[in-house]
C-alpha positions in Angstrom: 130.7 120.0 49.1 128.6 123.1 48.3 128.1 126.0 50.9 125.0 124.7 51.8 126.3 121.3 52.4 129.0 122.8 54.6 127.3 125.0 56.6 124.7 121.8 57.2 127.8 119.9 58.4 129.2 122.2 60.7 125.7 123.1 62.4 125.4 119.0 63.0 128.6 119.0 64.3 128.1 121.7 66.5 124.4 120.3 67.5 126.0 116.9 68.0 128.6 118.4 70.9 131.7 118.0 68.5 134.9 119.9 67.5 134.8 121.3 64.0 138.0 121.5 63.1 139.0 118.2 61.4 136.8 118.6 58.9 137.0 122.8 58.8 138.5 124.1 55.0 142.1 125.1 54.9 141.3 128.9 53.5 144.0 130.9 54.1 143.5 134.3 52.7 143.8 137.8 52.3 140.5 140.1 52.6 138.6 143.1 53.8 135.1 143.6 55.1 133.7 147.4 54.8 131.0 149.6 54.7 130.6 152.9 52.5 129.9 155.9 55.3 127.9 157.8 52.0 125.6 155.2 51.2 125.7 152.6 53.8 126.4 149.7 51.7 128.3 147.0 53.0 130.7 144.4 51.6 133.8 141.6 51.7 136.1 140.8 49.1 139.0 138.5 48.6 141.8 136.6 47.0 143.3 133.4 47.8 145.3 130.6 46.5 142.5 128.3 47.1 139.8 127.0 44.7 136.4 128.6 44.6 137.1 131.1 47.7 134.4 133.5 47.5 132.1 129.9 48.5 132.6 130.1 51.7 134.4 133.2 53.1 132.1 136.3 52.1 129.0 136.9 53.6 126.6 139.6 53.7 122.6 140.7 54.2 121.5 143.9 53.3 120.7 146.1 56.1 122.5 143.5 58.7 126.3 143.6 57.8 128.8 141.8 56.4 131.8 138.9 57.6 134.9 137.3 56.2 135.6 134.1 57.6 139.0 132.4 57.1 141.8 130.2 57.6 141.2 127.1 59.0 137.0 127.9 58.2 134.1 127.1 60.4 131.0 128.3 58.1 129.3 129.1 61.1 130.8 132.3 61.8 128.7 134.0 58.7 125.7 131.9 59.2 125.2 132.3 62.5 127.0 136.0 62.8 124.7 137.2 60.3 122.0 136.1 62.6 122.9 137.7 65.9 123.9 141.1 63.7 120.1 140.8 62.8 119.3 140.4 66.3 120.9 144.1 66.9 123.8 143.2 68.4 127.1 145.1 67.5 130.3 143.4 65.6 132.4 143.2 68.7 129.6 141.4 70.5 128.8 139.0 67.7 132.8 138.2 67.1 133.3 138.0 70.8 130.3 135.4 71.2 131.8 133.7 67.8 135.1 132.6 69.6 134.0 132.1 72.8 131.4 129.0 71.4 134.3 127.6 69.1 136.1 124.7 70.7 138.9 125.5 68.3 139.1 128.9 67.8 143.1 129.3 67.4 143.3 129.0 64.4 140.2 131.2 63.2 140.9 134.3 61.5 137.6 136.3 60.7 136.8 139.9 60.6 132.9 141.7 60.6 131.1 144.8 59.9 127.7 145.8 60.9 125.1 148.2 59.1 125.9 151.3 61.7 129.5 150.7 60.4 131.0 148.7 64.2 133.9 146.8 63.3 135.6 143.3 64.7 138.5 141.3 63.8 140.3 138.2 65.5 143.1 136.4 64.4 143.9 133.4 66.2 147.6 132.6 67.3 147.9 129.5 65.4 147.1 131.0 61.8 149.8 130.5 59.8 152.4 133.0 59.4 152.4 136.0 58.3 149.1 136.2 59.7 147.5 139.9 61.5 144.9 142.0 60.6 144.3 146.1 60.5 140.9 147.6 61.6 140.1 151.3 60.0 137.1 153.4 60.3 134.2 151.3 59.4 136.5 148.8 57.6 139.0 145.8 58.5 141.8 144.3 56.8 142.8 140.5 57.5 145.7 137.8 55.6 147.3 134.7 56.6 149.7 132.6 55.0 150.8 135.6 53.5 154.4 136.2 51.6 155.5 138.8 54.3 153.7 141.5 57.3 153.2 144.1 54.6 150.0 142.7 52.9 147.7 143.5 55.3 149.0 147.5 56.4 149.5 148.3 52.6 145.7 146.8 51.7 144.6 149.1 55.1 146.4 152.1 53.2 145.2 151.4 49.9 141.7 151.3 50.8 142.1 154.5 52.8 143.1 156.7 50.1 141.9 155.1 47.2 138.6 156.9 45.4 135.6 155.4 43.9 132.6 153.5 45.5 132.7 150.6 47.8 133.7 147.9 45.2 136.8 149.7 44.1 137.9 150.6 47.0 138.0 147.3 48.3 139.1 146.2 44.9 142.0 148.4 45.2 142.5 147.2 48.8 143.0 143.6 47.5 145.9 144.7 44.4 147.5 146.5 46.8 148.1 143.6 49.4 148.8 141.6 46.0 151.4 144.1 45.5 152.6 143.8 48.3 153.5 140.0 48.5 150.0 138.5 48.7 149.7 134.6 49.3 152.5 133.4 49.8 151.4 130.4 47.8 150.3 132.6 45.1 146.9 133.5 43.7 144.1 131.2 42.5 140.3 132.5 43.2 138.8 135.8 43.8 135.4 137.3 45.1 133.7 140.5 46.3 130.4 140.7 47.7 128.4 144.0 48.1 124.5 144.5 49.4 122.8 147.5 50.2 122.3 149.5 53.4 119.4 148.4 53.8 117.0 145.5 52.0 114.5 145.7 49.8 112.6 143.2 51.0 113.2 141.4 47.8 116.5 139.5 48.5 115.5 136.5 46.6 115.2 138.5 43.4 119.0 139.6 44.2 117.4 143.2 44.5 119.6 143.3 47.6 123.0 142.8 46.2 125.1 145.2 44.1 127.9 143.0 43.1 127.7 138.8 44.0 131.0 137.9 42.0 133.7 135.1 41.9 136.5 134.1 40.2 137.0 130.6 41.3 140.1 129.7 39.2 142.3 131.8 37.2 145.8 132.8 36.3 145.4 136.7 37.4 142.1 136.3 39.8 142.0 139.6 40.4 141.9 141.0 36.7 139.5 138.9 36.1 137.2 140.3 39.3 137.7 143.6 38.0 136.6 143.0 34.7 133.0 141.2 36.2 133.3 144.5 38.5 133.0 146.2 35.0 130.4 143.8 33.6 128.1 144.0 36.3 128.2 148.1 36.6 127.0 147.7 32.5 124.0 145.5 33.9 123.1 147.4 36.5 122.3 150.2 34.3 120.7 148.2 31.8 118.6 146.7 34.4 118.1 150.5 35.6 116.8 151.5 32.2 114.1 148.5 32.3 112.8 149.9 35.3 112.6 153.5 33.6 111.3 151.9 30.7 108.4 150.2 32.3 107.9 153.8 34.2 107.3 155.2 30.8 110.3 157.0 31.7 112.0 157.0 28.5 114.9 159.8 28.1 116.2 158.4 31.7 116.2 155.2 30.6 117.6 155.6 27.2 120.8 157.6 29.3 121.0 154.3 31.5 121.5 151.9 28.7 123.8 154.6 27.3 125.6 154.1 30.3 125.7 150.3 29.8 126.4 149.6 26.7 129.6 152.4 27.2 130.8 150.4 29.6 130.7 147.1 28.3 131.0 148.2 24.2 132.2 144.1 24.0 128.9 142.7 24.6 126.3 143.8 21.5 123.0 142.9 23.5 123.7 145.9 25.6 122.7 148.2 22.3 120.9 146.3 21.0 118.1 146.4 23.5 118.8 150.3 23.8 117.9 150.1 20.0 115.0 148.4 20.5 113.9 151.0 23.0 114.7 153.9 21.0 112.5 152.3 18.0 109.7 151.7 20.1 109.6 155.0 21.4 109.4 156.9 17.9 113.4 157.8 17.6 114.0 155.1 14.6 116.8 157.8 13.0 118.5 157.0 16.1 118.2 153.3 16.7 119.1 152.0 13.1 122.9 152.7 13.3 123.2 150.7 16.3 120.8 148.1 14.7 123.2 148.2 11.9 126.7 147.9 14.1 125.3 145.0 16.2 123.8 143.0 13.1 127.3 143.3 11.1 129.3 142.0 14.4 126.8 139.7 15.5 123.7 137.8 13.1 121.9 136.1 15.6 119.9 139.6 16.5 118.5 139.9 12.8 117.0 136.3 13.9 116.0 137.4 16.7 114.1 140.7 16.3 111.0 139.4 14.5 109.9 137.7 17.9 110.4 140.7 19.6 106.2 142.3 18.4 104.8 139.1 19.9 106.3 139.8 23.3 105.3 143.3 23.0 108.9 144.6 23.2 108.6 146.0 19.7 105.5 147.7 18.0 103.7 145.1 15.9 104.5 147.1 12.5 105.5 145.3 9.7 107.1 147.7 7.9 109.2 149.1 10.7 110.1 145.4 11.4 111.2 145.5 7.4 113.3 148.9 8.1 115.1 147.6 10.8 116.1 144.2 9.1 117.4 145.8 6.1 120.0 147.2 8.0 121.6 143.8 8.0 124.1 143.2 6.1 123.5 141.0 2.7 124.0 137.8 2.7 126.6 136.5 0.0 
């Protein structure tokens, strides 16, 4: 059953007059809910041994704030959280009005942050051991099911002192309560989730997200995050430089897929495009020894790059077209 599907259920149940917890996900977890005090973006990430965590635990709205929800799960708690933070009430008042409407709440664990950086955590009495959480300055720390009492304080530490914008820092949040013991189960699925301070008005374009990643099964979860982490800062920029681009903003866009294609030198359709741009604007010197790397690793672009005039992504000169594409290697 999807996210969709379970939030559906437990808004019937709830509708309906019924307990949720018989039918409630068993996600016992380890995670952190934030915001960044310099830019105002907001965020959740964790690590579980359970399958496809980041499903149903993380949720966030730009502008509006940001919830973990875990343990024995009720869905709810995000959806409907979400909602009253968008209302303008405050994190303790949402969380408050959260376990006060659950019929079940001891065994909830769940933890929010709200866009003026108000913080709330609850963990119930019957999570399972080693269960407690840790609330910083505009951040919270929450694990159950957890190896030993150390996960949780050395993730709160971690986070304070670590460097870097709001992904790493909850990123380093997360290794250090790995570190530290972690689920006591092991490790199986990942996710971090970061939107802006405020929205764009544009969230169905994903304008309103910086990172929306999972890892929903793998031997070393959180590797794996980081290196999406990694993947995601290269399109960002490249995404960036498309913007510039169609701005007629070419030197700053040419730096942003600089920027991209450095930090992601494994995937070739990073400089490829940023060769594309640089022999569209005039600078062909420049853009044929990228041309010339990407076509010896990867053939597919020499295909590609005569369609590019008819889209108008490339001028429609033949002969450039011809300088380009003898920059391939032969063929033998």
């Amino acid at each position: 059953m999807n996210k969709a599907m379970r939030v559906v259920a437990v808004v019937l149940s709830v509708l309906a007059g019924g307990g949720v917890a018989a039918a409630d996900p068993l996600v016992h977890t380890y995670s952190i809910v934030a915001r960044d005090a310099a830019t105002g973006e907001m965020g959740v990430a964790v690590q579980s041994h359970w399958f496809s965590v980041g499903s149903i635990v993380t949720w966030a709205e730009a502008g509006v704030g940001a919830i973990a929800t875990q343990s024995f799960v009720d869905p709810g708690y995000g959806l409907r959280g979400l909602a009253m933070l968008k209302e303008g009430k405050a994190a303790p008042e949402v969380l408050d009005a959260l376990v006060a409407a659950d019929p079940q709440p001891e065994a909830r664990q769940a933890a929010i942050v709200d866009a003026q950086g108000r913080v709330a955590t609850y963990t119930g009495p019957m999570c399972i051991q080693a269960a407690g959480h840790r609330v910083g300055k505009q951040f919270s720390v929450q694990a159950n099911l957890m190896a030993n009492d150390r996960v949780w304080p050395a993730m709160a530490e971690a986070f304070e002192k670590s460097a870097g914008d709001l992904a790493d820092r909850m990123l380093a949040a997360l290794e250090a309560g790995e570190a530290a013991g972690g689920d006591i189960r092991g490790r199986q699925s990942a996710a971090i989730l970061v939107v802006k301070a405020e929205s764009t008005g544009r969230p169905w374009a994903g304008a309103d997200r910086v990172f929306d990643l999972r890892v929903d099964d793998h031997a070393e979860p959180l590797q794996e995050l980081r290196r999406l982490v990694r993947l995601q800062r290269a399109y960002n920029h490249a995404n960036r430089g498309d913007e510039l681009m169609a701005a007629s903003k070419v030197e700053d866009a040419l730096g942003e897929y600089a920027r991209a294609a450095g930090l992601a030198p494994e995937i070739l359709e990073l400089p490829f495009w940023q060769a594309v741009t640089l022999a569209s604007a005039g600078r062909e010197a420049e853009a044929m020894p990228i041309f010339a790397d990407v076509f010896a690793r990867e053939p597919q672009w020499v295909v590609l790059l005569p369609r590019l005039p008819a889209a108008g992504l490339l001028p429609d000169d033949p002969a450039l077209i011809e300088r380009i594409l003898s920059r391939a290697p032969a063929a033998k």
